[in-house]
C-alpha positions as CSV (number, residue, x, y, z in Angstrom):
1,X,0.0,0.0,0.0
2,X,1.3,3.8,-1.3
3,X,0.3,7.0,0.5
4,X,1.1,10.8,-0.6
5,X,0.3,13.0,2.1
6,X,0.1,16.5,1.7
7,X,2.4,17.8,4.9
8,X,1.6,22.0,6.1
9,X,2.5,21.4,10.0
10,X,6.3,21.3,11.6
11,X,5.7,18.9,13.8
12,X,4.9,16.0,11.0
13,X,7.2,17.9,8.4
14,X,10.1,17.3,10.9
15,X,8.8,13.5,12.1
16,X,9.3,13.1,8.1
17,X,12.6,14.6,7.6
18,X,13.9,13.2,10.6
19,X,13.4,9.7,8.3
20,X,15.4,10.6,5.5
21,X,19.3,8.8,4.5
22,X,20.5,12.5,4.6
23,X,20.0,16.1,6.1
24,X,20.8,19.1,5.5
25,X,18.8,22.7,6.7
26,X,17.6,23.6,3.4
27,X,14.8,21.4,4.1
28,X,13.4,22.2,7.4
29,X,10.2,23.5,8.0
30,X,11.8,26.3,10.0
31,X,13.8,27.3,6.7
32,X,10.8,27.4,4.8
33,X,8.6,29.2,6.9
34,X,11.0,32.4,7.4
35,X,11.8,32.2,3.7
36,X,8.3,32.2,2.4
37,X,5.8,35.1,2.1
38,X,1.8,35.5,1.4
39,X,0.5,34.7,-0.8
40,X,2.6,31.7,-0.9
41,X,2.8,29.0,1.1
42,X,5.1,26.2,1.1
43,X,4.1,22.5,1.2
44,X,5.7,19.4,2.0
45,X,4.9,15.9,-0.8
46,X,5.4,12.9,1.8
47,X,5.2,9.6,-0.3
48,X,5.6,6.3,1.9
49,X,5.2,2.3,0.0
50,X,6.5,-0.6,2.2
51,X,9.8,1.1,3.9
52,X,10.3,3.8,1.6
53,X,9.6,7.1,2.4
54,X,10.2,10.1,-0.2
55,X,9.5,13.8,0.5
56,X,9.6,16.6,-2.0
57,X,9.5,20.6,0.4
58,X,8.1,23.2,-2.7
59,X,6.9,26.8,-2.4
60,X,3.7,27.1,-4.2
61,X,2.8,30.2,-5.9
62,X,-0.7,31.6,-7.4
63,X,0.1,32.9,-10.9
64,X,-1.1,36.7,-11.7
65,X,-4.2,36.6,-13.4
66,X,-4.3,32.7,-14.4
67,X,-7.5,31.8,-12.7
68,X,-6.6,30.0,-10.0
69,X,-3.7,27.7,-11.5
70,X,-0.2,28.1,-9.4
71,X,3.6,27.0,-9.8
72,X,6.0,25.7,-7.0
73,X,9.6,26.7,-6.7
74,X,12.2,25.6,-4.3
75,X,13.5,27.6,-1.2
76,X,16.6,29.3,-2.0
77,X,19.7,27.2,-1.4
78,X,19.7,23.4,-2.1
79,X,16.4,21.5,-2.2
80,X,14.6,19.0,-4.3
81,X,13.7,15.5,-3.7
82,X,14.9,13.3,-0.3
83,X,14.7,9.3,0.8
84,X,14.1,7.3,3.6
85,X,16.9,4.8,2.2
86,X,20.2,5.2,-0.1
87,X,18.9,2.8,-2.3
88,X,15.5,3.0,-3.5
89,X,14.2,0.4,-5.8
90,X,12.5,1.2,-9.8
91,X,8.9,0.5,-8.7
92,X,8.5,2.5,-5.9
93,X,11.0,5.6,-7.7
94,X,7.9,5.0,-10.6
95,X,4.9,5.2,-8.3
96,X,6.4,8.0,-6.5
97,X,6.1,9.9,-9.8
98,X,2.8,8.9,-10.5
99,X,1.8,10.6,-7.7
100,X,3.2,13.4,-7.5
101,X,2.0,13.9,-11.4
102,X,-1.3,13.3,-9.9
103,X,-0.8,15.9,-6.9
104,X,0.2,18.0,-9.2
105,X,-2.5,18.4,-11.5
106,X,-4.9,18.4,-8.5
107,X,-3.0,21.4,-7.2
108,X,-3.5,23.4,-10.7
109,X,0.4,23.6,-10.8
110,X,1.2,24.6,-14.2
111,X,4.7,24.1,-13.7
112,X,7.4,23.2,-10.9
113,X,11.3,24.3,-10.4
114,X,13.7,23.3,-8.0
115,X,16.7,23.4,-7.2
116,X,18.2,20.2,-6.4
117,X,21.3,19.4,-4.0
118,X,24.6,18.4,-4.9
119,X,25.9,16.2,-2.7
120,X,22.2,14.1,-2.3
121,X,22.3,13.3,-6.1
122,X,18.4,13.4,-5.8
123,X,17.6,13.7,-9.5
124,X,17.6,10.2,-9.3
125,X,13.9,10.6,-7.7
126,X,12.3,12.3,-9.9
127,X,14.1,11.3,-13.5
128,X,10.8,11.1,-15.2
129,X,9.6,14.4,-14.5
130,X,10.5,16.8,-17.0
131,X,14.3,18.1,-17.5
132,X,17.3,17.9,-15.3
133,X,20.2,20.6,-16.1
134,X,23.7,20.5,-14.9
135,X,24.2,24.0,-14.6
136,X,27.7,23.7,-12.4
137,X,30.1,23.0,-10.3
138,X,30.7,23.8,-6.1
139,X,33.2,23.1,-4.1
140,X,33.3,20.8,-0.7
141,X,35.8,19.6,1.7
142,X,36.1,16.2,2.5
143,X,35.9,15.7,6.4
144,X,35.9,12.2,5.9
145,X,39.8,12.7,5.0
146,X,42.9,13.1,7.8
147,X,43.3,16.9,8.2
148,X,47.1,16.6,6.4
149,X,45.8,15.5,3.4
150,X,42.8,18.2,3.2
151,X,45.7,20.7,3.8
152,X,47.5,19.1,1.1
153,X,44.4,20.4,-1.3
154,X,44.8,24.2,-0.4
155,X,46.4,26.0,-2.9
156,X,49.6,27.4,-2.1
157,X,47.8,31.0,-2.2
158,X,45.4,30.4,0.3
159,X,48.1,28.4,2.9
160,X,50.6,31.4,2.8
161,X,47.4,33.8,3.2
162,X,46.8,31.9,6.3
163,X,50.2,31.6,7.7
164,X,50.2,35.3,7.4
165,X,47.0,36.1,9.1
166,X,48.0,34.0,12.0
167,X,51.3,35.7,12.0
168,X,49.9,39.4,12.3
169,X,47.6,38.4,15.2
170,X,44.1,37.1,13.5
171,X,41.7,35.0,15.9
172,X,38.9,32.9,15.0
173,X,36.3,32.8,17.4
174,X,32.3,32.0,17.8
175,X,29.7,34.0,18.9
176,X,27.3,32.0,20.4
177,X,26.0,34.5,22.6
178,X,25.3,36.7,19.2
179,X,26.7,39.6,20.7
180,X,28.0,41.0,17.0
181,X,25.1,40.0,15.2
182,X,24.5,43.8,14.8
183,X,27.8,44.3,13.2
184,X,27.3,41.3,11.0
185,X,24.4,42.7,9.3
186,X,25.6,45.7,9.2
187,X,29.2,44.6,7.5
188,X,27.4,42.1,5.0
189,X,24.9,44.6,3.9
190,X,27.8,46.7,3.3
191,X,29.2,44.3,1.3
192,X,26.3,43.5,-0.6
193,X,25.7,47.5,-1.7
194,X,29.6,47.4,-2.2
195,X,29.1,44.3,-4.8
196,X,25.3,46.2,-6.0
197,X,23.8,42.9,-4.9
198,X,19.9,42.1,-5.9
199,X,17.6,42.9,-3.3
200,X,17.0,39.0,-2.7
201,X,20.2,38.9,-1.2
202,X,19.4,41.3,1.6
203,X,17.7,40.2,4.7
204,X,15.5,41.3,7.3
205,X,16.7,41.9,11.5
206,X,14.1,39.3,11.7
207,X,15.2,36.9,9.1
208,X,18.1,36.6,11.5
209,X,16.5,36.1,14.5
210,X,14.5,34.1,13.3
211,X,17.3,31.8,11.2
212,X,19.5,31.7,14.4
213,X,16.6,30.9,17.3
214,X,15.6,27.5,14.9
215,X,17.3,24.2,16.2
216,X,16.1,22.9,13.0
217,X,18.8,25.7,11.4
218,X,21.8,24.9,13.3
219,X,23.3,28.0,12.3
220,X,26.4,29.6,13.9
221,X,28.1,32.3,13.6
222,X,31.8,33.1,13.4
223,X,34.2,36.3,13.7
224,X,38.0,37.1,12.7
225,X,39.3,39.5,14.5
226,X,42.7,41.3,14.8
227,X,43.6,43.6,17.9
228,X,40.1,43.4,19.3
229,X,38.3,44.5,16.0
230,X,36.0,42.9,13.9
231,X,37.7,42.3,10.8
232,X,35.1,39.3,8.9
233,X,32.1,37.6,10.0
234,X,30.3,33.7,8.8
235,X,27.2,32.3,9.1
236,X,27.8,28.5,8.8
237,X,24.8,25.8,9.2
238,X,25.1,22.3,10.8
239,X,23.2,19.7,9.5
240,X,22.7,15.9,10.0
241,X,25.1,15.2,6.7
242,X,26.4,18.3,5.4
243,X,28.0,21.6,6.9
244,X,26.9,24.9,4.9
245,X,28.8,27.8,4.2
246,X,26.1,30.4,4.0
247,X,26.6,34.3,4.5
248,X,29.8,36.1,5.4
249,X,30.8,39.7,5.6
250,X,34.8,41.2,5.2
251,X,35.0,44.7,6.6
252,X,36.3,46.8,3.6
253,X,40.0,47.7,5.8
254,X,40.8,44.0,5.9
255,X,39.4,42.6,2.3
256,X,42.8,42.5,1.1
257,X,43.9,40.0,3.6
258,X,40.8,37.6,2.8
259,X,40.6,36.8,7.1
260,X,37.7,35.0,6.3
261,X,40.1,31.9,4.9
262,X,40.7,31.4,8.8
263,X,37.0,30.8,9.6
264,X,36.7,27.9,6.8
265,X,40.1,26.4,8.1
266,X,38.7,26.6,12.0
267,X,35.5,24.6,10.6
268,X,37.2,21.9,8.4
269,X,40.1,21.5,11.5
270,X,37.3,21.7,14.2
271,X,34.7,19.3,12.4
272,X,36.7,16.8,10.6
273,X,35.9,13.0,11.6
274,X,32.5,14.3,13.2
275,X,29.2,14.0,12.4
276,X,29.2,15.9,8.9
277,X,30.2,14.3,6.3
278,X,31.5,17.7,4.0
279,X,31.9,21.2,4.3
280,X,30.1,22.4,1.3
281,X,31.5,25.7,0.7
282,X,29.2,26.2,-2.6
283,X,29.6,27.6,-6.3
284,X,30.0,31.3,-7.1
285,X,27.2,34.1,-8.0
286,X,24.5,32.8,-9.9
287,X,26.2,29.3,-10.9
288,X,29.3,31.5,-12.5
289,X,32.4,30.4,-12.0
290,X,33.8,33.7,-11.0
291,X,36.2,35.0,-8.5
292,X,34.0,34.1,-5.4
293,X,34.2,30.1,-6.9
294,X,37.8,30.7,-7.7
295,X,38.5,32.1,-3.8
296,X,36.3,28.7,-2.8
297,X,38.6,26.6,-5.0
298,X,41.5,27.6,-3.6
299,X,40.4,25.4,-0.2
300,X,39.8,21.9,-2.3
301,X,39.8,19.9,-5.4
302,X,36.7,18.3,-4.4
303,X,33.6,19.1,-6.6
304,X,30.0,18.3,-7.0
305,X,27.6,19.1,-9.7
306,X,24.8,21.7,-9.1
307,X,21.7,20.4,-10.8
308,X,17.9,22.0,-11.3
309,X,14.7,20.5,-12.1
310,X,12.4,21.9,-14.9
311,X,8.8,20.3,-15.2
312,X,5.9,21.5,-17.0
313,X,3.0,20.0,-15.9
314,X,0.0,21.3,-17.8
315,X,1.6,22.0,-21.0
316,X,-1.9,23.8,-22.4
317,X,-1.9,26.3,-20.0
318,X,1.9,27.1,-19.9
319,X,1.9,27.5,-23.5
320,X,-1.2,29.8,-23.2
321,X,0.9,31.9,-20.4
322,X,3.5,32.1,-22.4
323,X,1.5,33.2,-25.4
324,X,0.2,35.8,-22.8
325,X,3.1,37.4,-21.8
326,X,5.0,37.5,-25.4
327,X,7.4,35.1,-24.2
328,X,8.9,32.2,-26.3
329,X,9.1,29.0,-24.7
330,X,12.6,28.8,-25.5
331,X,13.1,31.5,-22.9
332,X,16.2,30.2,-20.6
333,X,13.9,31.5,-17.2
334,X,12.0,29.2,-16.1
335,X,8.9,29.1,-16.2
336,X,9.3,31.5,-19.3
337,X,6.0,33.0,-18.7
338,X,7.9,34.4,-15.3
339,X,10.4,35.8,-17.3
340,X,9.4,39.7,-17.5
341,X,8.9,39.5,-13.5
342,X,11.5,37.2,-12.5
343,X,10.4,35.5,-9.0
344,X,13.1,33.1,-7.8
């Protein structure tokens, strides 16, 4: 016997996750609610057959003036499909599909995007379903490995920048009282205006509260400083499997000297052999390989592939958007009929 629940309440969104072969925050319900505004609403797909349990988090979204039809998106980050087990076998991968196709079309989606997570592989679940796109590459350390031979994977760059750091008197320590979270924001939005950032990437005094009160999070935050000053700041999430490097801030004095390369050797010397598996340190800007990938490589030669999902479920209709808006199909946003006002 199959089920697919439809799953809106943290307390059986998390008895789900909880479940799954891996974890990471992306998918908690905590994440989604402080990421998602009204109208939308976020929803979790729980399929379960014999053992298996599969769960698919979206955001759904009405569409402007399209008569009740919606899409879904993925939180911002790394998402997508999750298991109960490593393995899953071709029958129940199949009927999971069915199902959700079904869902779908019961929930007027028109179309669904997602991003999907690097190190989980979970394309795997939902192969059938429209179009996978390898769009890039990130970068991770290996904390499976001895220390030494992650060391041996810096590039020479990045170990004398550190030796040098050390040498003029740069700390690493962590805040867990959040007693610079002020200066945080305040030095990351600097950065962002500094770098003319898209609104998207600025966040609310409450986002933060919010994001660092959730033991679903796991967040942390981390400061370099030198003579008793603040000199750079990370955010970086603990999960079940995966550490996250997620927001960090370099006061504009001390961006020359990159002190944030201490904080990511702290957290690969302090973590390794734990419970994470990887510190994923991520791509650069918009999937670019850029100089923000290029400072990341400088820490590994481990890579993953970054992957997204594109379905369109009620062909009909999307067309008809399309056809709306004076957008081809071809469009490279997706969905295309988004395109003129892009919604990530």
């Amino acid at each position: 016997m199959s089920t697919l629940k439809i799953i809106e309440n943290k307390k059986d969104w998390t008895s789900y996750l909880n479940r799954m072969y891996y974890g990471d925050f992306y998918f908690t319900y905590d994440n989604h609610k402080i990421s998602v505004k009204e109208p939308n609403k976020f929803l979790l797909f729980a399929y379960e057959e014999a053992e298996f349990t599969l769960i698919l988090p979206l955001i759904i979204r009405p569409i402007p003036d399209a008569d009740g039809f919606f899409d879904a998106t993925s939180v911002y980050g790394y998402a997508g499909p999750m298991s109960s087990h490593k393995d899953v076998p071709t029958n129940v991968l199949n009927n999971f599909q069915k199902e959700l196709n079904k869902k779908f079309l019961k929930y007027n989606l028109v179309a669904v995007f997602s991003r999907l997570h690097p190190y989980f592989e979970n394309e795997k679940y939902i192969y059938q379903l429209g179009d996978i796109l390898n769009l890039s590459e990130t970068v991770y350390i290996d904390l499976k490995i001895k220390p030494e031979e992650q060391y041996r994977q810096y590039r020479k760059g990045v170990k004398s920048d550190i030796k040098a750091l050390i040498r003029e008197g740069h700390t690493v320590f962590e805040d867990s009282e959040l007693k610079y979270i002020s200066e945080f924001i305040e030095m990351y939005n600097e950065n962002m205006r500094r770098v003319n950032a898209d609104s998207m990437y600025f966040f609310s005094e409450e986002y933060y509260r919010d994001f660092f009160s959730s033991d679903e999070i796991g967040a942390k935050l981390f400061f370099v400083k030198k003579n008793d000053e603040i000199a750079a700041g990370s955010i970086i999430n603990f999960s079940k499997s995966v550490i996250q490097y997620h927001l960090s801030a370099t006061k504009t004095k001390y961006l020359k000297n990159s002190p944030i390369r201490l904080i990511l050797n702290h957290i690969r010397l302090e973590y390794t052999a734990k419970e994470q598996e990887i510190f994923h340190l991520g791509g650069g800007v918009g999937s670019a390989k850029d100089s923000l990938f290029n400072f990341k490589a400088g820490f590994s030669k481990s890579r993953l592939n970054f992957k997204i999902w594109k379905y369109i479920v009620n062909k009909e209709k999307y067309d008809e958007l399309c056809k709306k808006e004076g957008v081809e199909e071809t469009e490279s946003y997706f969905p295309a009929y988004r395109a003129n006002n892009k919604i990530l």
